[in-house]
N, C-alpha and C positions, 0 to 999 in steps of 0.2 A: 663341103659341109658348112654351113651356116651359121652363122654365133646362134645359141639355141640360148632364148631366156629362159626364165622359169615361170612366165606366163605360160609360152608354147607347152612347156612339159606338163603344167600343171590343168589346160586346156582336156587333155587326153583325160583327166579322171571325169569332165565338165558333166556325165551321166550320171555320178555319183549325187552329186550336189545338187540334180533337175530332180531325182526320184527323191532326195530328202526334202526339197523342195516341195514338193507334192505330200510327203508323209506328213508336214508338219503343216499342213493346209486342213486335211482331216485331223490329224489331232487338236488343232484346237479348235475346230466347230465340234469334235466328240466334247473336249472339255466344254464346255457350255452346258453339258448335263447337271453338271452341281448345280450351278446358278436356278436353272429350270426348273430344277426337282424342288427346290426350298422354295421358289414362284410358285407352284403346283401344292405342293403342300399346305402352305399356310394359305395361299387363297382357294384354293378348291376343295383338300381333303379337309382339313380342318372345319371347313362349313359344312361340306357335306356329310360328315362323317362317316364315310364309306370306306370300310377296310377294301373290297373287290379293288376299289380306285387306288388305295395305298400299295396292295399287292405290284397291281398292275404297273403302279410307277418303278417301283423298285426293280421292277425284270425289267424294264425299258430301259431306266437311265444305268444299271448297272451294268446292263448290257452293253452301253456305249462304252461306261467306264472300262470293260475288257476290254474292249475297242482300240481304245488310247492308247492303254498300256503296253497293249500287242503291237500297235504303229510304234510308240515310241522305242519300245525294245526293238523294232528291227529298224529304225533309223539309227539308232545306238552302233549298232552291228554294221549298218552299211557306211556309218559315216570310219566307223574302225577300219574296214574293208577297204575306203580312201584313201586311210593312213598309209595301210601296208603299199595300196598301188602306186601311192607318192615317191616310200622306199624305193622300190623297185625302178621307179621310172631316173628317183633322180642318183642311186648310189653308185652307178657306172660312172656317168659323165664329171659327178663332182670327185669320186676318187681320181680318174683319167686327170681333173683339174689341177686337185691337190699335188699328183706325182708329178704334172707338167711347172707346176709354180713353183712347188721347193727349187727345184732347181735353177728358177729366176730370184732367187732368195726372196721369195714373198708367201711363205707357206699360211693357208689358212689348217691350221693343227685340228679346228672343231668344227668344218665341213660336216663331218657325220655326225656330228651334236648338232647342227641346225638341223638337219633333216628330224632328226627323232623329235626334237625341239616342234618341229611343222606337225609331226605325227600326232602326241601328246594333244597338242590344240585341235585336230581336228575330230580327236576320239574322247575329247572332255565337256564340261557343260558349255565353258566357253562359246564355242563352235554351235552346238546348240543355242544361247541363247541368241547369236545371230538370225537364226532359222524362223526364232518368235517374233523379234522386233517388227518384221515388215506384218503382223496381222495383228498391231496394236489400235490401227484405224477401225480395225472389225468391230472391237470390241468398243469403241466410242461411238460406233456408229449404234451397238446393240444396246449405250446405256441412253444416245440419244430419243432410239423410240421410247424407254424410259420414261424420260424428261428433259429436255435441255438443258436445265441446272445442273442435275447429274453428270452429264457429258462435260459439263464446263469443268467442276471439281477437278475429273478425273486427266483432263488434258492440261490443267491446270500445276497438278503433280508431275505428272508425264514432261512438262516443262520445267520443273524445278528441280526434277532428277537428270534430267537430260542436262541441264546446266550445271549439276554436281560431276556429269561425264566429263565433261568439258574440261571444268574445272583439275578435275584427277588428272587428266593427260595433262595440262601442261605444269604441276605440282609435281607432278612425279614420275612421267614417261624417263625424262632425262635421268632421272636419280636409280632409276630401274634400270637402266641401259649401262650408265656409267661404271653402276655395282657391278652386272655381266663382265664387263670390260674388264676390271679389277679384277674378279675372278678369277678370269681366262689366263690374264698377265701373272696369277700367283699360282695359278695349276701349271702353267707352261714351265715355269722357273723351279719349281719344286720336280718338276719333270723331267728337266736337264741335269737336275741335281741326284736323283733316281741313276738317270745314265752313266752320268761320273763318278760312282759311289766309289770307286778303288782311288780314283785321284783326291777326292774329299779327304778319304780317312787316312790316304796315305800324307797328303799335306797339313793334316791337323785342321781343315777349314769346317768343319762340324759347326761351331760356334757363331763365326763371320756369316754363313749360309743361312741357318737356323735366324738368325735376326735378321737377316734381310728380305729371309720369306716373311717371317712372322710382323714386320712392318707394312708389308704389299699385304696379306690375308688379312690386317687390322684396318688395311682403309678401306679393304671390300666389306669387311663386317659393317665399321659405321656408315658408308652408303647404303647397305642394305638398310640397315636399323634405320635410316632416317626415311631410305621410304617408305618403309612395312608404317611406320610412324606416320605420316603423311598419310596413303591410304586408309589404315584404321579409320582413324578421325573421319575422312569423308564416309567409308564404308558406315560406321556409325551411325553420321548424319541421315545418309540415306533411309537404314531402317526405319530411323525414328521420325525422317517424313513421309514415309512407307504406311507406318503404324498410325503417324497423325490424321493421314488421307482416308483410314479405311474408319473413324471416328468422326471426321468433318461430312464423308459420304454418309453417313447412317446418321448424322446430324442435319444435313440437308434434305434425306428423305425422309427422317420422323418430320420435318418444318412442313415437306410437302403434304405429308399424309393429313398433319393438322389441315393443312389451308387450301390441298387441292384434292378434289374430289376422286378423281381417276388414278391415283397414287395407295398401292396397297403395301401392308405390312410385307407380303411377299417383295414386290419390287425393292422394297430395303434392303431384304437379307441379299436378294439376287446383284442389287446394285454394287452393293457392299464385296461381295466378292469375284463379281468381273472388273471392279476400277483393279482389285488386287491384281488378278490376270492382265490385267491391261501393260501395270507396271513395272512385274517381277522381273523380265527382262533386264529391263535397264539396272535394275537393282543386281540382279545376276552380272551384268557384264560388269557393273561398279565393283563389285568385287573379285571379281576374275580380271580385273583390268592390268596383273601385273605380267599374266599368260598372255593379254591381248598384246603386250610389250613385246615380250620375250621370241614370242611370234614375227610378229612385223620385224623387229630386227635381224632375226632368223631369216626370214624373206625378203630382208634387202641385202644381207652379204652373200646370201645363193643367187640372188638373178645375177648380182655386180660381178660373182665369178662366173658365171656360166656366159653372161653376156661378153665378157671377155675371153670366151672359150677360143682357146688357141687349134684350133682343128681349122682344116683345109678340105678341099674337094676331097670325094674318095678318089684312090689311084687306081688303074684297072691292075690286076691280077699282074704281078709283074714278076719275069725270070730271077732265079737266082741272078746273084751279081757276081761279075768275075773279080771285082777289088780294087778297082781303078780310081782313085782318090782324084777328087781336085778342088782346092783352097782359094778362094776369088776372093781378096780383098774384104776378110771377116774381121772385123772389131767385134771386142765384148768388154763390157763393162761390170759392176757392180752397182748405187747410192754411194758406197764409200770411193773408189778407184778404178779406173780405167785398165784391163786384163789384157789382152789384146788392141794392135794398133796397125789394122793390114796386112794379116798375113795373107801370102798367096804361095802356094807350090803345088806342085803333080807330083802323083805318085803313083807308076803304072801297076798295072793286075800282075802279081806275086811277087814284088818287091817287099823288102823288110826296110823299112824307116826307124829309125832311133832321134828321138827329141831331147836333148840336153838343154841345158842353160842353167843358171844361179836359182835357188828358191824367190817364189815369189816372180817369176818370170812368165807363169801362164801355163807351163807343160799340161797339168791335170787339166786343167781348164779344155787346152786345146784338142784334148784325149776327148773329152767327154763333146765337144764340138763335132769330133770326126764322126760320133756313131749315134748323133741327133737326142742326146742327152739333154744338153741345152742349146739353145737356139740364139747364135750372135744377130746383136743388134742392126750391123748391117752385115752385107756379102752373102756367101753361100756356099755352103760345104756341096758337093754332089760328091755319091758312090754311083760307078757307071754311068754317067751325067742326069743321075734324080738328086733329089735336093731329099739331104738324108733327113731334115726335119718333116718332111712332109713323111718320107715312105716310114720313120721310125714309131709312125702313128698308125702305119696300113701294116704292119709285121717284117719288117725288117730283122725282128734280132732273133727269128730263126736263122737267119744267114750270119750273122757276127755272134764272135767272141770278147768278151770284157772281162776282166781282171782288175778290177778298181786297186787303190793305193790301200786304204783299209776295207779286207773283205769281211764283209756280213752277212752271214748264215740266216734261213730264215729256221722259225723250230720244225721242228720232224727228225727226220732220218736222213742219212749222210746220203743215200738215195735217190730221197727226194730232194734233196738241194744240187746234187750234179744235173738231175731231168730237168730243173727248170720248174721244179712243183705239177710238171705233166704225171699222164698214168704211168705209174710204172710199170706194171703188166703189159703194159704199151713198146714200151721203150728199156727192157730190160738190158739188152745186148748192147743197147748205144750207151747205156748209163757202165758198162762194164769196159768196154771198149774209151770212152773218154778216161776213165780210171786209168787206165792202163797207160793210155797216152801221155798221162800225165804225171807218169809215174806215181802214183798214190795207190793203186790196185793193194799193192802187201800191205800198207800202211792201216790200209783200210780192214783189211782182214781180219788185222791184230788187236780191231776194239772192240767193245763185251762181245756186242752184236753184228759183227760185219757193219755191213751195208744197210742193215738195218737199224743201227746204233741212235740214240736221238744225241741231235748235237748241239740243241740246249735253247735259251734263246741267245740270239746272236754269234752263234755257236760257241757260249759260254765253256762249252763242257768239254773241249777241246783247247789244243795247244796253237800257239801264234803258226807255228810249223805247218800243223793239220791244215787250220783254218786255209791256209794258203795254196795247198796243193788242192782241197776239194775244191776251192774257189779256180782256180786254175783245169779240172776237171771239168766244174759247169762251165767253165767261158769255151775251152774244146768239144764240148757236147753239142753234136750233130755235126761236125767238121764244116766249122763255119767257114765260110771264102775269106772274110777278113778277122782279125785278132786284134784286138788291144790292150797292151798290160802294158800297168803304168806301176812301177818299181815292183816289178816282179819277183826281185831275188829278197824282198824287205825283209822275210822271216823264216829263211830256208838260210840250210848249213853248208858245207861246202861242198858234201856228196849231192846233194838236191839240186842247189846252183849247177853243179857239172850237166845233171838228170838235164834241167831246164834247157842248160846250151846244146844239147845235143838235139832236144826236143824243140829247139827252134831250128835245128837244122835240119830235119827231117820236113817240118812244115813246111820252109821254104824250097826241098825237095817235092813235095805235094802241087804245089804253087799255091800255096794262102799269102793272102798279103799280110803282112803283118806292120803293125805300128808301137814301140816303146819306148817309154819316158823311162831315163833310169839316169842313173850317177854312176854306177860301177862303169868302169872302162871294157871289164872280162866280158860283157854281155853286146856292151856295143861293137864288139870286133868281128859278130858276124851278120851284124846290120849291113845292105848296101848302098842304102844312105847317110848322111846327119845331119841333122837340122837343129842350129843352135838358135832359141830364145834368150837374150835380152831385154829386159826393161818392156817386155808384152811387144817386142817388135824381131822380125826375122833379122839374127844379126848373119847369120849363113846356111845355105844350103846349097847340099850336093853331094858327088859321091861320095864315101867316106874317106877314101885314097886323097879328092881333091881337098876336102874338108880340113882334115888333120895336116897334109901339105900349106892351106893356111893358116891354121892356126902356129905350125913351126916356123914359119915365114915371118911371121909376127910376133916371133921371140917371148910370147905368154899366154899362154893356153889360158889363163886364169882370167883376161882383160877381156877374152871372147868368151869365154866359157861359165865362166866365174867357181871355175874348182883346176884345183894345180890336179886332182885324178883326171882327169883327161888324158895326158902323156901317155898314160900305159898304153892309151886304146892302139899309139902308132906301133 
């Protein structure tokens, strides 16, 4: 697959945009009825004194007037209809984006606030008065038959406002941008501070917090204030050369009417209010200029992720995998520190692997490497010799198991978090069956609602205990080929921990591969490998027998391992 920008994607609505195109071509030759009717009026009925003629004008041009109104409301409608197709086209790939960049610690949090951001503009006037601008020549062409002094006036304005356009973007584009920015940075931080509410109030940092948001929210206030400030004033300007133009216009055709002959009181009023049509446009986008901001900036951090879309070719349809691990020479990094430094080892199909080393040595990291969570800078992980980044994008983690360090519940039912958030109707027996396996089945029994229990958000509503065994259920659900749990015994007791060891010995009775990051020694003693990390580099691997044989030989388990628990494992 192709880096896909947000031209390409936004190309597919390009039908929307040709038929408003066309709406807004009849609407404003229908608008032209005003102008005409007040021509008509004053030079024809008025002399003539003919009600028949007045009738007759009123069903003609009020008829156009339905006209307008009817095009303009289903332009309204279809340019909405854009919006939603926009949605739709771009909330896969920039969510796909978002999940794929968190994990290269570069998350954009308000991906989905640009999109709605892109919607808003294309369902407001905004958007609209783009639609008007390009049949602003029409209209100076219709005041030229006029008179050419009239056209001059009106192009004349049309240039002076065009130069207030100007002017507003580079006054206060940046000042509009900057304030977003500011925002974003004080919504994010107040947002983190949301997530840590138990550590806040348990450390007393209520106060420290509160002022440090309340500093970041005061320099988005005064950026914004300074450019709602800044706009005002020009928006202001605008009207009131808006207002001056449509005074100079009906000054210049009373001058004609005196001094040229072919120049009627009609042509004034009509002149008078198509220079207006001519202009409102620009006066429209003068003030919507902060949407025209908000937008364009919205459309340049979607193309800039999507053009960095981390996707690859599709894979064809590919077998389950038997679990066959291989580590080529993977480096990973952070901006701040280098995580990995070359690791390479094999791990055949139904082996159990245990990763040790010191904190800060990479373990979690390397977990999340093995099952194309993140994706190292160089080398390359294969399961069954595929490059598990690539296939963890075509469905792979129907075939794996994960058990992350801290498990996160999504909200629902204790149900729906073992399925995987699939049907459950679907998948009732596997969702009972991983329970089971994973010892949680009773546990589960014993809340308000079974299996139907809601477990809150982040499974709030539940104990560190629970959290653990259901999260251990979902990583077993569907009897994946490989497993990965990375400190698995972190928030289970000793009868659990027993459960667990037994239930890794059955697994690797099954033949699942298994891979675990832990400290406890009790867990690694039925690993058949171990792989000790140092300093982000493999300080050993191999059998666990050989393993621990070196590490005794070395007279400190502690200088290779960087925990004196190790010893029990021998």
């Amino acid at each position: 697959m192709q880096p896909t920008t947000l031209r390409d994607l936004l190309s597919q609505c390009r039908q929307y945009f040709v038929y408003a195109g066309w709406f807004s071509l009849a609407i404003n030759m229908l608008l032209l009825s005003t102008p005409l009717f007040m021509l008509q009026v004053f030079d024809r009925v008025m002399h003539s004194r003919s009600n028949e003629t007045l009738v007759l004008l009123l069903l003609i041009f009020g008829f156009a007037l339905a006209g307008s109104s009817f095009l303009d409301m289903i332009r309204a409608r279809l340019l909405a209809r854009a919006g939603v197709a926009i949605q739709h086209l771009l909330r896969r790939p920039v969510v796909i984006n978002v999940l794929q960049l968190k994990q290269q610690g570069n998350l954009n949090a308000h991906a989905l606030d640009d999109i709605s951001v892109l919607e808003s503009f294309l369902s407001g006037h905004g958007i609209q008065a783009l639609f008007e601008i390009p049949w602003i020549p029409f209209y100076f062409l219709v005041l030229y038959a006029f008179h050419p002094i009239l056209c001059v006036v009106a192009v004349i304005g049309a240039l002076v406002l065009s130069g207030l356009t100007v002017y507003e973007e580079k006054a206060t584009a940046y000042k509009h941008a900057k304030g977003d920015d500011l925002q974003r940075k004080a919504s994010d931080y107040i947002g983190a501070a949301f997530r840590n509410g138990e550590t806040i109030r348990a450390l007393g940092m209520q106060n420290a917090l509160l002022a440090r948001w309340e500093r970041m929210h005061d320099l988005h206030l005064s950026g914004s204030v300074q450019a709602v400030d800044a706009s005002s004033g020009i928006y202001a300007t605008s009207k009131f050369i808006r207002n001056l133009l449509s005074i100079l216009q009906m000054a210049a055709a009373a001058a004609l009417i005196i001094n040229a002959e072919h120049v009627t009181p009609g042509i004034m009023v009509a002149s008078t209010i198509i220079m207006g049509r001519a202009v409102a446009p620009i006066t429209m986008v003068i003030g919507s200029w902060k949407y025209f901001v908000k937008a364009r900036k919205a459309y340049e951090r979607l193309n800039k992720m999507l053009e960095g879309e981390l996707g690859e070719e599709n894979l064809l349809e590919l077998p389950p995998p038997s679990g066959a691990l291989s580590v080529d020479r993977v480096f990973y990094s952070t901006r701040q520190q280098s995580i990995l430094r070359g690791i390479r080892f094999e791990v055949p199909a139904g082996e159990a692997l245990g990763i040790v080393g010191p904190s800060g040595s990479g373990k979690s990291t390397l977990a999340r490497l093995l099952l194309g969570i993140q994706r190292p800078d160089d080398g390359v992980v294969r399961l069954d010799g595929v490059d598990v980044w690539r296939w963890a994008n075509q469905g792979l983690g129907r075939y794996v198991g994960y058990l992350p360090q801290v498990v996160r519940l999504f909200p629902g039912t204790v149900a729906e978090n073992i399925a995987r958030l699939q049907d459950i109707q679907a998948c009732a027996e596997d969702v009972i069956a991983a329970a089971k396996l994973a010892r949680a089945h009773d546990m589960i029994l014993k809340l308000p609602k079974g299996y139907d229990s809601d477990v809150g958000e982040d499974g709030g509503f539940l104990s560190g205990g629970q959290r653990q065994q259901i999260g251990l259920a979902r990583a077993l659900f569907g009897n994946p080929c490989l497993l990965v749990l990375d400190e698995p015994n972190a928030n289970l007791d000793g009868e659990a921990e027993a459960h667990l060891r037994q239930l890794l010995r059955e697994l690797k009775q099954r033949g699942t591969s298994i891979v675990m990051v832990g400290h406890k020694p009790s867990l690694m003693s039925d690993m058949d490998k171990l792989l000790v990390l140092k300093e982000g580099r493999l300080a050993m691997f191999g059998p666990r027998g050989e393993i621990i044989g070196k590490i005794s030989s070395e007279g400190g388990e502690e200088s290779a391992v960087g925990t004196p628990a190790m010893q029990v494992v021998r």
